[in-house]
C-alpha positions as MATLAB code, in Angstrom:
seq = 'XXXXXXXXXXXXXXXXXXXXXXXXXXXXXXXXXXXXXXXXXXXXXXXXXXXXXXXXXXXXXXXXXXXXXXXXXXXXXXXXXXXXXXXXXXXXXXXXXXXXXXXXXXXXXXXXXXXXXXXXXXXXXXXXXXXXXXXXXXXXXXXXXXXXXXXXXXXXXXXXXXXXXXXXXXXXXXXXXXXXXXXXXXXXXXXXXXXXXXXXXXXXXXXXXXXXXXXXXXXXXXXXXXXXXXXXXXXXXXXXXXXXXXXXXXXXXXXXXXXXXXXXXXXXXXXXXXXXXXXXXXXXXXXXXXXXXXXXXXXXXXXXXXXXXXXXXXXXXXXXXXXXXXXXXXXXXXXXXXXXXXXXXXXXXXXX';
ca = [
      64.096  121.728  -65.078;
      66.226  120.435  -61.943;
      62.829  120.449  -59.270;
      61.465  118.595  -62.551;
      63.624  116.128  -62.670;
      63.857  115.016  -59.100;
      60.276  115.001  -58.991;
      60.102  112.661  -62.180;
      63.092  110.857  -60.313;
      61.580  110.006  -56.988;
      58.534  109.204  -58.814;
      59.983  106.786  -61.214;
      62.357  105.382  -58.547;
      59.265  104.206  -56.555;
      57.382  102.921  -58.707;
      60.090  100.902  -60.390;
      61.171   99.341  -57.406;
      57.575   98.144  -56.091;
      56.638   97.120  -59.473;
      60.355   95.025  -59.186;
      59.219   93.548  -56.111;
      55.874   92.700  -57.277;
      57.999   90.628  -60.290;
      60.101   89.117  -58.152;
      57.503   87.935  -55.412;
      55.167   86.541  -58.069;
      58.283   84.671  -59.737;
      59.521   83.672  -56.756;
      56.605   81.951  -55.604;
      56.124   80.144  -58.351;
      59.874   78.514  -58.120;
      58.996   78.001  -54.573;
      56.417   75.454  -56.323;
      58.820   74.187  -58.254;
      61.103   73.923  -55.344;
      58.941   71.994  -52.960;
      58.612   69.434  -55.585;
      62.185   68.220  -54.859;
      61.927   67.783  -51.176;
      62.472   64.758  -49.520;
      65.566   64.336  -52.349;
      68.458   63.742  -50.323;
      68.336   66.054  -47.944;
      66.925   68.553  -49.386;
      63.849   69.866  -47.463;
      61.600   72.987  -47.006;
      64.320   75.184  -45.194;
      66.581   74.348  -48.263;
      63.736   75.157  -51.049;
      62.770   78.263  -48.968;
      66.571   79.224  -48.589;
      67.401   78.411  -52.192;
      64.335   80.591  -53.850;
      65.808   83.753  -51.173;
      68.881   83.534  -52.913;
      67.941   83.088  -56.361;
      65.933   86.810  -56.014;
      69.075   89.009  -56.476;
      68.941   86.631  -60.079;
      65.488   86.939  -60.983;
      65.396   91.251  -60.093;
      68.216   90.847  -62.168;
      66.583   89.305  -65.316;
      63.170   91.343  -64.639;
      64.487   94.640  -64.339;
      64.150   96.159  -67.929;
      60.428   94.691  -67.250;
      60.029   96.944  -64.375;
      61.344  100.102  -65.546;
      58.791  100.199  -68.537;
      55.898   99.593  -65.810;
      57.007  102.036  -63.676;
      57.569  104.850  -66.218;
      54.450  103.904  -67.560;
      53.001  104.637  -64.423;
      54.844  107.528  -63.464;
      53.634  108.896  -66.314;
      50.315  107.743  -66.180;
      50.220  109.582  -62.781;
      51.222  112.450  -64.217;
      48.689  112.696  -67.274;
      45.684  111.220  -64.894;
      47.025  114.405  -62.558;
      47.079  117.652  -65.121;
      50.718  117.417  -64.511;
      52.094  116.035  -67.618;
      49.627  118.076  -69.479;
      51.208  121.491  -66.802;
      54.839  120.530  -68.310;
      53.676  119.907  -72.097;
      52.590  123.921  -72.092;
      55.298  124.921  -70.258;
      57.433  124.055  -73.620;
      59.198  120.693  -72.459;
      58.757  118.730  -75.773;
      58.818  115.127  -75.829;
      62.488  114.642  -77.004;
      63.468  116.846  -73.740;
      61.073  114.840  -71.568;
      62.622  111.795  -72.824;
      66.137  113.182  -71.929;
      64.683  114.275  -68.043;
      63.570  110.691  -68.079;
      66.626  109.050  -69.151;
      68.458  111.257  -66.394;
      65.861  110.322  -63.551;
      66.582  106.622  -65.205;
      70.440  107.097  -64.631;
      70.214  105.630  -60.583;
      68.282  102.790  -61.501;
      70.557  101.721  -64.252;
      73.625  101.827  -61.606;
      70.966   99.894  -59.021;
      70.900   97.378  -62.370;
      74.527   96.879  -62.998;
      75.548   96.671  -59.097;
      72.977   93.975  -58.692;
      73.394   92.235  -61.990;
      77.456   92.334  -60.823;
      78.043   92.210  -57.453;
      74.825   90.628  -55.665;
      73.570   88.402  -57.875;
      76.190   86.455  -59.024;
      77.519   85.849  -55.220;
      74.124   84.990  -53.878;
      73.336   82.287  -56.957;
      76.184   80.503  -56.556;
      75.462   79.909  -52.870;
      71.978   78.977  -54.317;
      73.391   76.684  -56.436;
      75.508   75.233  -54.589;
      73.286   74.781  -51.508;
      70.557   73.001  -53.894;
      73.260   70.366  -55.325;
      74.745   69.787  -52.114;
      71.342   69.059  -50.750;
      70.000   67.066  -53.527;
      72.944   64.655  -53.876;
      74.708   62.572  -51.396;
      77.605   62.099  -54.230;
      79.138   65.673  -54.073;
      80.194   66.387  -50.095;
      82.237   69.315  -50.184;
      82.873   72.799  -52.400;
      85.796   74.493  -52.005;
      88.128   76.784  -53.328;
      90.108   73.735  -54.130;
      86.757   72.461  -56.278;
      83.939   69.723  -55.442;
      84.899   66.465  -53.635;
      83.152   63.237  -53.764;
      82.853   59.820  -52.527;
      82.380   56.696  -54.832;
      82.600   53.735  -52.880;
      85.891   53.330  -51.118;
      87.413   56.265  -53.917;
      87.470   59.906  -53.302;
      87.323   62.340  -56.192;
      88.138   65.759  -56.365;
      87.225   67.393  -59.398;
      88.468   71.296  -59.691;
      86.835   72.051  -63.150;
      83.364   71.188  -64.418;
      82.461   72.265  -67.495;
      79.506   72.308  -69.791;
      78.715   68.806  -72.073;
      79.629   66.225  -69.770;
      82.953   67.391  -69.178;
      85.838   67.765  -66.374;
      89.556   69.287  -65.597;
      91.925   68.430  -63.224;
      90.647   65.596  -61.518;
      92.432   63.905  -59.049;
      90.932   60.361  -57.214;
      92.629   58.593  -54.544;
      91.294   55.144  -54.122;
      91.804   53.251  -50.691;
      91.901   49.476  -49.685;
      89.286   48.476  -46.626;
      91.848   49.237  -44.365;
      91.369   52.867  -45.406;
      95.057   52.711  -46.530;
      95.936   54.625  -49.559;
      96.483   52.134  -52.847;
      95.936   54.323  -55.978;
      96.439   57.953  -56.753;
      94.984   58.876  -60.021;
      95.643   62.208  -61.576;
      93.896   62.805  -64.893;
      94.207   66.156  -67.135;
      90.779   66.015  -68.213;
      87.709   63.754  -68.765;
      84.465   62.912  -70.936;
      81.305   61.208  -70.454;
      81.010   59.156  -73.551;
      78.992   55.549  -73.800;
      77.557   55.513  -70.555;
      80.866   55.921  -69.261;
      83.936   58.402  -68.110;
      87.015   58.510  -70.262;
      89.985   59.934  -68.359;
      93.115   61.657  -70.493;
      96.461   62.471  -69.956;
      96.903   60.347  -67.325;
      99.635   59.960  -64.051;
      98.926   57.498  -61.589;
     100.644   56.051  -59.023;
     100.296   52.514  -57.093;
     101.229   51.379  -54.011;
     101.277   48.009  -53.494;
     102.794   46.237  -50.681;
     106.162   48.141  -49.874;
     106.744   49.253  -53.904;
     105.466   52.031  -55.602;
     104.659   52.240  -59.309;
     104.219   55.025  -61.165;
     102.603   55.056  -65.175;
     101.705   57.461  -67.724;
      98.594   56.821  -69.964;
      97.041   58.489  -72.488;
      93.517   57.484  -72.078;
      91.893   55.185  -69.948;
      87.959   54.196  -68.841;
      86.916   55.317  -65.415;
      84.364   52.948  -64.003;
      82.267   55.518  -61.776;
      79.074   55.975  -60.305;
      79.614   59.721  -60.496;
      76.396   60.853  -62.264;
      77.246   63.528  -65.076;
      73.731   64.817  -64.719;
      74.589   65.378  -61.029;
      77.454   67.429  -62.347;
      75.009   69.479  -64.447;
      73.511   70.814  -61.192;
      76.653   72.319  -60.218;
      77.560   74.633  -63.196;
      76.503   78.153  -62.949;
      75.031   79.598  -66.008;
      77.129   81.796  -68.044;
      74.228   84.502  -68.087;
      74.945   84.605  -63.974;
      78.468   85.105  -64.163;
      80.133   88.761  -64.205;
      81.615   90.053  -66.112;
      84.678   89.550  -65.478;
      84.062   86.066  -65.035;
      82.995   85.853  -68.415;
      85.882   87.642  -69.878;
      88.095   85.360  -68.402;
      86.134   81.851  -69.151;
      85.752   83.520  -73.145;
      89.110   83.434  -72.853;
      90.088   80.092  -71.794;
      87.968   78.668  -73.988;
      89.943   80.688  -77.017;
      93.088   79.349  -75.657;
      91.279   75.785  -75.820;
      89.988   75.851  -78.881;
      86.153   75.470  -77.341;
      83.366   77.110  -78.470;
      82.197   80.104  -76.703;
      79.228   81.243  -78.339;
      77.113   80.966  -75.250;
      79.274   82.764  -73.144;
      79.802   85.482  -75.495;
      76.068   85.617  -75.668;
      75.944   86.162  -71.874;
      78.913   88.786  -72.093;
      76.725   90.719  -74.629;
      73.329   90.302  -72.802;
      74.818   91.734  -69.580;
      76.635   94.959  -71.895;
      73.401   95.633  -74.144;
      71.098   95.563  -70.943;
      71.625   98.342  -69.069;
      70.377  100.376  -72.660;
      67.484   98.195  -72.742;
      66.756   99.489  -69.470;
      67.156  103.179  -70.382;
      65.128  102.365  -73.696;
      62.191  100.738  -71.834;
      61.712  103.784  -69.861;
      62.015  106.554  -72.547;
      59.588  104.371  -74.743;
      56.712  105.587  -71.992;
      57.434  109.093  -73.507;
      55.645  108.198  -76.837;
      53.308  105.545  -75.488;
      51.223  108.165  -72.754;
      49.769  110.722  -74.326;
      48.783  114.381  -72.435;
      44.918  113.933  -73.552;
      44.782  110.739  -72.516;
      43.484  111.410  -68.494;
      40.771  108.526  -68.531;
      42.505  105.720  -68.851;
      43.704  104.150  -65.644;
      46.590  103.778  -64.512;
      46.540   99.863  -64.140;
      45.717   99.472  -67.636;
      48.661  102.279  -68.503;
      50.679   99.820  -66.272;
      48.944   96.677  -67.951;
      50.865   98.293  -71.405;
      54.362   98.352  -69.664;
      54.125   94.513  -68.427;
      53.241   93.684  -72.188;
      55.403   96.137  -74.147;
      58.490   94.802  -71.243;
      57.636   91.208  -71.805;
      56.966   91.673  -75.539;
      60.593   92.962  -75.824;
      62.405   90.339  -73.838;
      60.968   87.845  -75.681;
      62.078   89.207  -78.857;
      65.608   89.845  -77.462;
      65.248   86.124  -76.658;
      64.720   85.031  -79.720;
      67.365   87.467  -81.386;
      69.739   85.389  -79.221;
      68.411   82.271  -80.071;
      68.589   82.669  -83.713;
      72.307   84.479  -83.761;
      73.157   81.271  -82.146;
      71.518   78.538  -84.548;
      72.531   80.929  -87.633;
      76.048   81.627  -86.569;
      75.567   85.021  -86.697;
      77.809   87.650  -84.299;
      76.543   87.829  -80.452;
      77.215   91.522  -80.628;
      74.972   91.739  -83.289;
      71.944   88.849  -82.631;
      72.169   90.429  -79.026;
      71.798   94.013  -79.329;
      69.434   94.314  -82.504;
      66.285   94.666  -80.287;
      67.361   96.767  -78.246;
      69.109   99.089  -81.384;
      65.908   98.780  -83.421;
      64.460  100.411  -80.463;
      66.218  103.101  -80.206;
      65.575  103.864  -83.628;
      62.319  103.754  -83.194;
      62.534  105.837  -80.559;
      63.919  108.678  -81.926;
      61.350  108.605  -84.782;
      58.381  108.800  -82.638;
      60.060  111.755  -80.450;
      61.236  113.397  -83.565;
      58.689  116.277  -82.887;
];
């Protein structure tokens, strides 16, 4: 049973991984396409699009990875059936609920492949994505640092150090100079919202120097005549789903504190807990799905079923999501019912 399942493991290890990078050149091509459409925006040009789609891949073999574990166990045991072998370990007594189990061992590295991509890689290299792309496509934003985004609006300079989703910022300082590039206004506001075509700063300091005084006021809310685009903003945030995990604990968390809703973000939290059973689900599902007597049928078409089955079920996990959201219903719950339903199923068909 141990030569068994490092055979079934380098098998399904291989073929995983090429069907993966199959996915994630076809997917990346196409948002190359996408990509090029933007050049000559700012300046954004080929390098950037080329550069951008590199490190969005770490994100996409992320999201396509429960996708190509059910190809490749499909086709590792497809190989095996088309090859006498699965039909060689059937006799030898290995039922289908103890295949399953080799399986799910073999499956164990790629799962930790998952999570150390999904956690460490991904979320690193999309940000630099991210911010590379807005960066590029605006002339308004002119600097990201650990200190948040600057920007330049006319003779003002804005730092913002929290953007958040819905038109909304934290923390936003602006320091607006005379055209003698002398400092004459230094605006500190708590937070702000885009509302009628316009910003609305709160809780705000400010202090004015005029001439050889200084004034200093405290408002409560005031209008911010900017050119500062929100939409350009939106091109900053990072999608919760890209975040890890710990990044989402901690943002769940401020927005408790906050009072803010943080449905979406407990949606992402859930997604990234629930997938690496997907994963381990997708594979075992092969068990049931090739059967020993079933030697004609190719192996593309075996691996033709795996793309369908994978994309069937992340579309229904989609739309699990989608409706917990609408319908108020618990992430932990709209979010791992697929993949739980599954399993059920699972352990019906390898009840023999």
């Amino acid at each position: 049973m141990k030569t068994l399942r490092r055979y079934l493991a380098g098998m399904l290890l291989w073929t995983t991984l090429l069907a993966l990078a199959a996915l994630v050149a076809l997917f990346a091509f196409i948002s190359l396409i996408d990509q090029l459409e933007e050049v000559g925006r700012g300046s954004y040009g080929v390098l950037q699009a080329v550069t951008y789609v590199l490190l969005t891949m770490p994100r996409l073999a992320s999201e396509l990875f429960p996708i190509a574990a059910m190809i490749g166990s499909m086709a590792t045991l497809g190989i095996l059936a088309q090859n006498s072998e699965l039909a060689v370990i059937r006799t030898a007594g290995v039922s289908s609920a103890q295949l399953a189990a080799l399986l799910a061992r073999a499956a164990l590295l790629l799962v930790v492949l998952a999570v150390i991509n999904s956690e460490l890689v991904a979320p690193f290299s999309e940000e630099k994505a991210q911010n590379l792309r807005s960066l590029s496509l605006t002339q308004q934003i002119t600097l990201k640092s650990k200190y948040g985004f600057w920007a330049r609006d006319g003779n003002s300079y804005i730092n913002i150090r929290k953007i958040l989703p819905g038109k909304r910022v934290e923390q936003i300082y602006i320091y607006e100079f005379d055209d003698n590039s002398r400092l004459r206004t230094s605006t500190r506001a708590r937070q702000a919202r885009y509302v009628q075509d316009r910003w609305l700063l709160e809780n705000i300091s400010q202090t004015i120097m005029d001439g050889e005084s200084i004034q200093k006021r405290q408002l409560k809310q005031a209008a911010w005549e900017s050119l500062l685009d929100p939409e350009m903003l939106n091109l900053i945030i990072i999608e919760p789903q890209y975040l890890t995990l710990v990044g989402l604990f901690g943002y769940i968390k401020y927005l408790h504190e906050n009072a803010q809703d943080s449905r979406l973000y407990e949606q992402a939290l859930w997604v990234k807990l629930v997938r690496p059973f997907s994963i381990l689900a997708m594979i075992i599902l092969a068990v049931p799905m090739v059967r020993v007597h079933m030697r004609s049928m190719p192996v593309g078409q075996r691996v033709f079923q795996g793309a369908l089955a994978g994309v069937i079920f992340h579309i229904l996990s989609q739309a699990s999501g989608n409706m917990g959201m609408v319908y108020g219903i618990a992430s932990a719950i709209s979010v791992a019912a697929p993949t739980v339903v599954l399993a059920g199923v699972l352990l019906w068909l390898l009840r023999d």
